[in-house]
C-alpha positions as CSV (number, residue, x, y, z in Angstrom):
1,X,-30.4,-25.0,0.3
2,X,-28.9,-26.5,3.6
3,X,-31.8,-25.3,6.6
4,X,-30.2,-23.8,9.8
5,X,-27.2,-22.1,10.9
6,X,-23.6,-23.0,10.2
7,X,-23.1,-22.1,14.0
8,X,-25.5,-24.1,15.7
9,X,-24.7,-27.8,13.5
10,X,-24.6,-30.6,15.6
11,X,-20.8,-32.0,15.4
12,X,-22.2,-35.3,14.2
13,X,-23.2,-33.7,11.0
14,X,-21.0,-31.6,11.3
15,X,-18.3,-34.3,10.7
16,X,-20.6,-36.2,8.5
17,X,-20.7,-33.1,6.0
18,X,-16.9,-32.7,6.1
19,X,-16.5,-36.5,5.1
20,X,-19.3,-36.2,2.2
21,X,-16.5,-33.3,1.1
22,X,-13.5,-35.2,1.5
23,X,-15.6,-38.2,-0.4
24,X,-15.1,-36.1,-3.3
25,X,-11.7,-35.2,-3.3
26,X,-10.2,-33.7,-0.6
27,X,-7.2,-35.4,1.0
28,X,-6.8,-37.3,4.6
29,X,-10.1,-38.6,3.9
30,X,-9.0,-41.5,6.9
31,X,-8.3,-39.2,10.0
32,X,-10.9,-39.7,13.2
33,X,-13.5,-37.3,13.8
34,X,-11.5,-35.4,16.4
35,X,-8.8,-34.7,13.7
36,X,-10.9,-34.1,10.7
37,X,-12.8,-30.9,12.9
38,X,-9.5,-29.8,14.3
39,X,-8.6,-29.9,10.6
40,X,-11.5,-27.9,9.5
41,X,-11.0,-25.5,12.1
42,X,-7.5,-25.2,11.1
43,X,-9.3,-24.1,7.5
44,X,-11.6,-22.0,9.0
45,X,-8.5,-20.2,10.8
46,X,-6.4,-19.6,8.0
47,X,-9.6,-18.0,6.0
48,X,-9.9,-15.5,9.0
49,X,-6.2,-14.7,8.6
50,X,-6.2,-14.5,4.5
51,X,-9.4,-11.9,5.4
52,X,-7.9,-9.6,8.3
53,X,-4.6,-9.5,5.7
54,X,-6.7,-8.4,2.6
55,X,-8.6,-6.2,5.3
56,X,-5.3,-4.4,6.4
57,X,-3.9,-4.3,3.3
58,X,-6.5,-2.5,1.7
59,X,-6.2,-0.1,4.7
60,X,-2.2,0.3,4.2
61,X,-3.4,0.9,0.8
62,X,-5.9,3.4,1.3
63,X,-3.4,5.5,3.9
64,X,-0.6,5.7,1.1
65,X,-2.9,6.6,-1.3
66,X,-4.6,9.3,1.0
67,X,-0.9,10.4,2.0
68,X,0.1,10.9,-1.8
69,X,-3.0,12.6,-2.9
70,X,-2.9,15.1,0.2
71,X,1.8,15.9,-0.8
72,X,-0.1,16.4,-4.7
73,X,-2.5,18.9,-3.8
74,X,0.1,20.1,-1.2
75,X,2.6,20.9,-4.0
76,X,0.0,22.1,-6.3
77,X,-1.4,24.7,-3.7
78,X,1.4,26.0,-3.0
79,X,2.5,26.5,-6.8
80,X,-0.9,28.4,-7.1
81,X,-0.5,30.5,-4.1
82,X,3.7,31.4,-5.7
83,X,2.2,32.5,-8.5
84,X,-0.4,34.5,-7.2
85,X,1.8,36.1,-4.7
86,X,3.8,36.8,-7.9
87,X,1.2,38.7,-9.4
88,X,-0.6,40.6,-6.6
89,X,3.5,41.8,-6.1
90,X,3.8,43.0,-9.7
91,X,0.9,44.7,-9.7
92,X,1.3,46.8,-7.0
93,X,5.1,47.5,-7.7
94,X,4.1,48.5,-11.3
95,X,2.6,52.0,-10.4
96,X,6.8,52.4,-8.7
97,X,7.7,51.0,-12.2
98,X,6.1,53.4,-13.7
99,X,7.6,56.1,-12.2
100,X,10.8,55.1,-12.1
101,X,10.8,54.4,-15.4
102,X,10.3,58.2,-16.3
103,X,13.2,59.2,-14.1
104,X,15.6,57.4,-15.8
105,X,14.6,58.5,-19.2
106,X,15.3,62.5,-17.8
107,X,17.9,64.0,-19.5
108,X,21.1,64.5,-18.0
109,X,20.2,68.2,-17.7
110,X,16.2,68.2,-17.8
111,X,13.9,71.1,-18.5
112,X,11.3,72.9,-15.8
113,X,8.3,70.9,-18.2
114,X,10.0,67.5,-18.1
115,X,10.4,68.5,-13.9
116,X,6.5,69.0,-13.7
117,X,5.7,65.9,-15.6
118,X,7.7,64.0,-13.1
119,X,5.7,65.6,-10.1
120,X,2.4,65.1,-11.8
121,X,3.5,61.2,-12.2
122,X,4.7,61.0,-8.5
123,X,1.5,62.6,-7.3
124,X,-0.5,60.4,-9.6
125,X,1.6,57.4,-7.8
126,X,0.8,58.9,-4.3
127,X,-3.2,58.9,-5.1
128,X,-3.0,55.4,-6.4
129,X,-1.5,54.5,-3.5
130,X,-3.6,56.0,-1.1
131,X,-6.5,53.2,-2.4
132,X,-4.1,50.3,-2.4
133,X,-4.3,48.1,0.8
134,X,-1.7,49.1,3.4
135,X,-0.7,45.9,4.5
136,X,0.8,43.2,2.0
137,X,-1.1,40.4,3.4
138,X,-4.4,42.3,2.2
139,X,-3.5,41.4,-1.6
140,X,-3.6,37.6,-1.2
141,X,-6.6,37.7,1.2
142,X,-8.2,41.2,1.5
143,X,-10.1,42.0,4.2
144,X,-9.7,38.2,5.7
145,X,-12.3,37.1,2.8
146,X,-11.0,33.4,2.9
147,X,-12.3,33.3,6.3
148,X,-15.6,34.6,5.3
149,X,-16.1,32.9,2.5
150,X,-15.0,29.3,4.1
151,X,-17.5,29.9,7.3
152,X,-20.5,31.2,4.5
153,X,-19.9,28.3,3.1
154,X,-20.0,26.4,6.2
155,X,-23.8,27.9,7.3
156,X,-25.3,27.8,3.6
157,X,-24.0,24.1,3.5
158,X,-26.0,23.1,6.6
159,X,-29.3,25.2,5.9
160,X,-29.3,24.1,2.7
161,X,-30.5,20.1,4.2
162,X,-33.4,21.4,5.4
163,X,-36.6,22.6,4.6
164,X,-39.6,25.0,6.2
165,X,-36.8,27.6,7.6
166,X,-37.5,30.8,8.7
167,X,-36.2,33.6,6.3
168,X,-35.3,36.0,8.9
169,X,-33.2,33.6,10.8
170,X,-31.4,32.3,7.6
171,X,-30.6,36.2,6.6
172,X,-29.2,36.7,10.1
173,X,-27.1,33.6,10.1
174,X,-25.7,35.0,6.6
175,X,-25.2,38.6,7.8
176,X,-23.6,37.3,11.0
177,X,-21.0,35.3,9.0
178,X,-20.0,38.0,6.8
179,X,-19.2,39.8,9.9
180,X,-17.3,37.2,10.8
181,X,-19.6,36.7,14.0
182,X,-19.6,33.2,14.7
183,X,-22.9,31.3,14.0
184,X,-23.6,30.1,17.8
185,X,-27.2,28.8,16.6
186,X,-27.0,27.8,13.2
187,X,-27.9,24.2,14.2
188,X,-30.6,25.3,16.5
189,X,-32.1,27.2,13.4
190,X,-31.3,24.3,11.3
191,X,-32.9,21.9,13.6
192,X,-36.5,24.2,13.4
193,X,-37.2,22.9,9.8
194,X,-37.4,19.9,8.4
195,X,-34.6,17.3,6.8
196,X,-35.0,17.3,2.6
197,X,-35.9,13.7,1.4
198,X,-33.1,12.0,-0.6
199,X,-34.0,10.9,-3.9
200,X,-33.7,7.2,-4.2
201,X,-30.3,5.8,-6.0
202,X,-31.1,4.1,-8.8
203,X,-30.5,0.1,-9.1
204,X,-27.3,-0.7,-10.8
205,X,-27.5,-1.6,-13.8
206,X,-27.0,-5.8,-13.7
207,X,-29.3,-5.5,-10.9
208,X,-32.6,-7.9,-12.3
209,X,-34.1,-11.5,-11.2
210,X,-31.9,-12.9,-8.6
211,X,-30.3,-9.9,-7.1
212,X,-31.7,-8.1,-4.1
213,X,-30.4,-4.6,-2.5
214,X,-29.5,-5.7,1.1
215,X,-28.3,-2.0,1.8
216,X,-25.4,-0.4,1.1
217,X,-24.7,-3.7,-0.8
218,X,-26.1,-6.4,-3.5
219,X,-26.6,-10.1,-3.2
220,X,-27.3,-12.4,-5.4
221,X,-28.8,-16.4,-5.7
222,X,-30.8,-17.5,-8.5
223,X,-33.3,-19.9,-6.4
224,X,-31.9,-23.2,-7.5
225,X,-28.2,-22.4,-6.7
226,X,-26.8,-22.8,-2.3
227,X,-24.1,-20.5,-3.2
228,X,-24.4,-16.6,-3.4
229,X,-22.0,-13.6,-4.3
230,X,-21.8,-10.2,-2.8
231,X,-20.9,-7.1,-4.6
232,X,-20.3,-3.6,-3.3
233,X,-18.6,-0.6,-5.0
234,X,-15.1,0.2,-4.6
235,X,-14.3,3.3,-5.8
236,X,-15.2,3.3,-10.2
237,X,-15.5,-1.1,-9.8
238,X,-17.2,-3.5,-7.9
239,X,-15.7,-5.8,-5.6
240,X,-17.4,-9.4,-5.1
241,X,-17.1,-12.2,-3.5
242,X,-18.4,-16.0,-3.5
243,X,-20.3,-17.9,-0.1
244,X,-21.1,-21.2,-0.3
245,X,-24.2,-22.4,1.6
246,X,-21.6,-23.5,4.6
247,X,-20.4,-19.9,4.6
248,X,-16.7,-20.6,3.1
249,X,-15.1,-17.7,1.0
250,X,-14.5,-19.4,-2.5
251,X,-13.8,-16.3,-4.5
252,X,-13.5,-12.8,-4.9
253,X,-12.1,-10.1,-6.9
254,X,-13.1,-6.9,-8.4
255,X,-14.2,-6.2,-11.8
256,X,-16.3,-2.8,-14.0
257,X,-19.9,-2.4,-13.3
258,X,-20.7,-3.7,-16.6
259,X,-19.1,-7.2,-16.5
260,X,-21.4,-7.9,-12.7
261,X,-24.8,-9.6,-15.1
262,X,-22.5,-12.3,-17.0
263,X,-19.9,-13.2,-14.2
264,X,-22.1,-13.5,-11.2
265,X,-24.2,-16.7,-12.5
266,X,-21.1,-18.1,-13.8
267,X,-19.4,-17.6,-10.4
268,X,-22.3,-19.2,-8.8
269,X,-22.4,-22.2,-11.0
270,X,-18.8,-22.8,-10.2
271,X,-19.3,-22.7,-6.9
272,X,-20.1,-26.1,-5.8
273,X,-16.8,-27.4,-7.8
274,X,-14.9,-24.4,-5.6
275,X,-16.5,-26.0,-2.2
276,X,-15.9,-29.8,-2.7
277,X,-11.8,-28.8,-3.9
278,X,-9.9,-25.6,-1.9
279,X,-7.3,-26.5,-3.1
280,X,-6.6,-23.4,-5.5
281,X,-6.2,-19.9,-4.4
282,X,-10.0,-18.2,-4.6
283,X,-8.4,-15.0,-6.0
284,X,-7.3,-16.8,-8.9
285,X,-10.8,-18.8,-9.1
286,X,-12.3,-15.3,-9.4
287,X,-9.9,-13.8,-12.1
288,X,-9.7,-17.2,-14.2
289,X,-14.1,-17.3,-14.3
290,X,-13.8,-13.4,-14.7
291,X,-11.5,-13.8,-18.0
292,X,-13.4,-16.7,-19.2
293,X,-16.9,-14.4,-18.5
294,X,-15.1,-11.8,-21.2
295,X,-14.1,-13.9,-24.1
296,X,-17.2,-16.0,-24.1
297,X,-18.9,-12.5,-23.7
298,X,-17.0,-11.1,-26.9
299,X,-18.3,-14.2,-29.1
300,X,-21.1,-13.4,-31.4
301,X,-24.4,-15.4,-30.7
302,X,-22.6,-16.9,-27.4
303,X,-25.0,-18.8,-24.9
304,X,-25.0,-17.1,-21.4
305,X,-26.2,-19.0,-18.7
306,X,-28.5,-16.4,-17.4
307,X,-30.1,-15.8,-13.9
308,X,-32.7,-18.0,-13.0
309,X,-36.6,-16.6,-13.2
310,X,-38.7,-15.4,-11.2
311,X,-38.7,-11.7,-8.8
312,X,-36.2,-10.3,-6.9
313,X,-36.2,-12.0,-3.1
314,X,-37.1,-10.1,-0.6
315,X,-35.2,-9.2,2.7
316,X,-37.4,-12.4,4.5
317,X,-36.6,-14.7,1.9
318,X,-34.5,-17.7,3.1
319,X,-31.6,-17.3,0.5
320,X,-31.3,-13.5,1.8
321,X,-30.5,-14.7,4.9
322,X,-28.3,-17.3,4.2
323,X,-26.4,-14.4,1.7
324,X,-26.5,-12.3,5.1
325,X,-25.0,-14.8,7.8
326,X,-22.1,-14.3,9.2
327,X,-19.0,-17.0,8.1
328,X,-16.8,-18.5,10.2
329,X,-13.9,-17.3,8.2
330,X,-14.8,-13.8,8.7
331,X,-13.8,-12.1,11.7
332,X,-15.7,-9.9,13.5
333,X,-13.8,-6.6,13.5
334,X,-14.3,-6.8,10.2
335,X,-18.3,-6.6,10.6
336,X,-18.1,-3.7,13.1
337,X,-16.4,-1.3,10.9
338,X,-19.7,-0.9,8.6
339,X,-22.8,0.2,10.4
340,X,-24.4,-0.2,7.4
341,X,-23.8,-3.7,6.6
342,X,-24.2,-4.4,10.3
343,X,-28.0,-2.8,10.2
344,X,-28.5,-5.2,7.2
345,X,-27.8,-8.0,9.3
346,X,-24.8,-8.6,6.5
347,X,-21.0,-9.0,7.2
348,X,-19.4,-9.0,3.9
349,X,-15.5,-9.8,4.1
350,X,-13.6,-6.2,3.0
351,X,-12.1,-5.8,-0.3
352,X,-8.5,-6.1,-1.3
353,X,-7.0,-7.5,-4.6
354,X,-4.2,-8.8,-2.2
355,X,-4.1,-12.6,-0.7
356,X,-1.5,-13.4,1.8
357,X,0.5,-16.9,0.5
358,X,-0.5,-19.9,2.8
């Protein structure tokens, strides 16, 4: 693995490293030294582009998706609360029903028994009603129980994070909220115990020799390989993405949970060939290795390239920091919007299956 930072290279080696990669391959391998860094820089820039447009499009994304599922639950609420209102109305109409229903089967000339039985059903009515709430409002929400049960909810929700509370305290705070007196000093009580320890998330499951939990994220680089690739959740998938020792973005995608163990070594094996030629889209690098991953997966008695031996590394290991150093190509807004990452020392580039045509 190449020692020091990509940010503090010398620009002789600097241009002597971009020459070795031109040596094998690249075009313009003749331009001076002042035009083959403007050209890298021109590289770098259009990297740092490609990753703010994935970044904002997974944002535009995200809103749209937010915006649908909140008009879904919209309409769905309000079907709920039409039929609801529907039957708190029939209901109480059907004690009127009722009665009315025995008025108009009366004779056209009825008799002093059929009169009584009439008053005895109106009176009947008139006692029913008397228990009924008196405004219609009460049926959907009697006695503003939505309220109560929502700020309830609210107090049991934040005692329930800590421990060593006072019993009296926490029997107030209830009481107080199903008089709908608002809980002033639920935090102060909350703060007077202690927080409950959080059971540690288990490793995923292609998590083994290689890979090491950098926080909120996984890295891994077997020990003979410069390159390393980064996966985080996205939603049910994992999104990764492939460094080179320089800090270039080669590839990236996103893929199940179960497919991580045989595409990371092979992405990290191809990632030398990705460095010295950028010429093809790394989206497509990523999907092309991730198909190939699958059929040779699906063979009977295939031969994986596995993940080379030895322990986890550790967060002082030199290839940890190399898979936690920022890249030119990534722009710093992009670190700043995960304190997580950013307490890692890590700066992984966002996740979006879109890439912006150069």
């Amino acid at each position: 693995m190449t020692g020091g930072s990509v940010w503090n290279m010398p620009a002789a080696e600097r241009v002597a490293a971009l020459r070795e990669q031109y040596a094998a391959g690249e075009p313009d391998a003749n331009l001076s030294d002042l035009e083959l860094l403007n050209a890298a820089y021109e590289s770098v820039l259009r990297e740092q582009i490609d990753t703010r447009d994935r970044y904002m499009g997974l944002l535009t994304r995200r809103r749209k998706h937010d915006d649908a599922v909140r008009d879904a639950a919209a309409r769905d609420l309000a079907g709920q609360a039409e039929r609801y209102a529907r039957a708190a109305v029939s209901r109480y109409m059907s004690r009127y029903h009722g009665l009315l229903n025995r008025i108009e089967s009366l004779p056209d000339r009825p008799g002093a028994r059929q009169m009584e039985g009439i008053r005895r059903a109106a009176e009947m009515v008139r006692h029913e009603l008397s228990y009924a709430p008196e405004r219609p409002e009460e049926l959907l929400d009697p006695e503003g129980a939505r309220h109560t049960l929502r700020t309830l909810r609210h107090v049991v929700g934040v005692l329930d994070e800590r421990e060593g509370l006072n019993g009296d305290d926490v029997l107030r705070l209830v009481k107080n909220a199903l008089r709908d007196e608002a809980p002033t000093d639920l935090f102060a009580v909350a703060d007077r115990g202690t927080a409950k320890p959080i059971p540690p998330q288990p490793n995923p499951p292609f998590a083994g020799p290689g890979w090491v939990d950098l926080g909120g994220f996984w890295a891994y680089q077997p020990e003979s390989a410069g390159a390393h690739v980064k996966a985080y959740p996205v939603g049910e998938d994992w999104y990764l993405d492939v460094w080179s020792d320089r800090g270039q973005l080669l590839a990236f995608g996103t893929v199940p949970e179960n497919e991580i163990a045989a595409l990371a070594p092979a992405l990290v094996a191809r990632a030398d060939g990705w460095a010295r030629n950028r010429s093809e889209y790394a989206w497509r690098r990523f999907a092309d290795t991730a198909q190939t991953t699958r059929i040779t997966s699906s063979r009977p008695g295939r031969s994986e390239p596995g993940p080379a031996p030895g322990g986890a590394p550790q967060l002082g290991d030199p290839r940890v920091r190399a898979a936690t150093t920022a890249s030119p190509a990534r722009p710093p807004s992009v670190a700043a919007t995960s304190p997580a990452l950013a307490s890692a020392g890590a700066h992984p580039a966002p996740p979006s299956a879109s890439r912006r045509s150069r």
